[in-house]
C-alpha positions as CSV (number, residue, x, y, z in Angstrom):
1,X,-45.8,7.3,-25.0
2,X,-49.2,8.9,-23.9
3,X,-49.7,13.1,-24.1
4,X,-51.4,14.3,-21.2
5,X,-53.9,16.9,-23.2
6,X,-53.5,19.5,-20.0
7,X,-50.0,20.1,-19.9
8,X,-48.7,18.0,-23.2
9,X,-46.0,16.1,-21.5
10,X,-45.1,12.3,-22.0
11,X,-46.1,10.4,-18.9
12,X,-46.2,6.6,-18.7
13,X,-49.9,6.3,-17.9
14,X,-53.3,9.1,-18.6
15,X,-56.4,9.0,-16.3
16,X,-60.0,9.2,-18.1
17,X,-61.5,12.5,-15.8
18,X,-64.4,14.4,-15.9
19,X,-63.7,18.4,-16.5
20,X,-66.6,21.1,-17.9
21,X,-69.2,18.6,-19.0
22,X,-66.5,16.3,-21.1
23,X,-64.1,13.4,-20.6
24,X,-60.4,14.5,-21.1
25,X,-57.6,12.1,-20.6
26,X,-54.6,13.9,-18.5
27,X,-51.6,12.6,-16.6
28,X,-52.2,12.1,-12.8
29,X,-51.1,15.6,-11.5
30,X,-53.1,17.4,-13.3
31,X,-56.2,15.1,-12.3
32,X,-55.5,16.2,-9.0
33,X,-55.4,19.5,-10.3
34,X,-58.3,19.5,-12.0
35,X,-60.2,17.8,-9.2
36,X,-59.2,20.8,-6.8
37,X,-60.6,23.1,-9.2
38,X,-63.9,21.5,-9.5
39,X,-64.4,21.5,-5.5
40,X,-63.3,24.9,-5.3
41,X,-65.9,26.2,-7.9
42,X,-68.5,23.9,-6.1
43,X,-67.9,25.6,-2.4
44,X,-67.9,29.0,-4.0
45,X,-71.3,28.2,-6.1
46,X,-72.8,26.8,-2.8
47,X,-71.2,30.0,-1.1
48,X,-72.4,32.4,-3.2
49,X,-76.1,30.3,-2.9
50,X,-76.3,30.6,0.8
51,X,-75.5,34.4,0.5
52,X,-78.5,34.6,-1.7
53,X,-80.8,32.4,0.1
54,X,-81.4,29.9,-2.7
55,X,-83.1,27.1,-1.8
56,X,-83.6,25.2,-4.7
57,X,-82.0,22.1,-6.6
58,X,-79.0,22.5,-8.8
C-alpha cells in the first residue's frame, strides 16, 4: 500500500500535486488541503499587493 508523504498514512490511491515549487505525491485529503493553502497564500499575496499599490507582474 501507498504512504501519503503529508500525513504518512496507507491510503489505496496518492495524487501527483504541486506544493512549494516541487511535486509531492499525497493521499486525496491532504490534496485538498494543500490546494486550500495555496489559494489562501495567493489572496493574501494579491492582498497585501493592492494595499501597496503594486502594479507589476508576479
Amino acid at each position: 500500500m501507498p504512504i501519503c508523504k503529508s500525513c504518512e498514512d496507507e491510503v489505496d490511491e496518492l495524487v501527483s500535486v504541486k506544493a512549494g515549487g516541487r511535486r509531492v505525491k499525497v493521499c486525496e485529503d491532504c490534496a485538498e488541503r494543500l490546494a486550500e493553502e495555496a489559494e489562501i497564500a495567493e489572496m493574501s499575496e494579491s492582498a497585501i499587493q493592492d494595499m501597496m499599490g503594486y502594479k507589476g507582474r508576479r
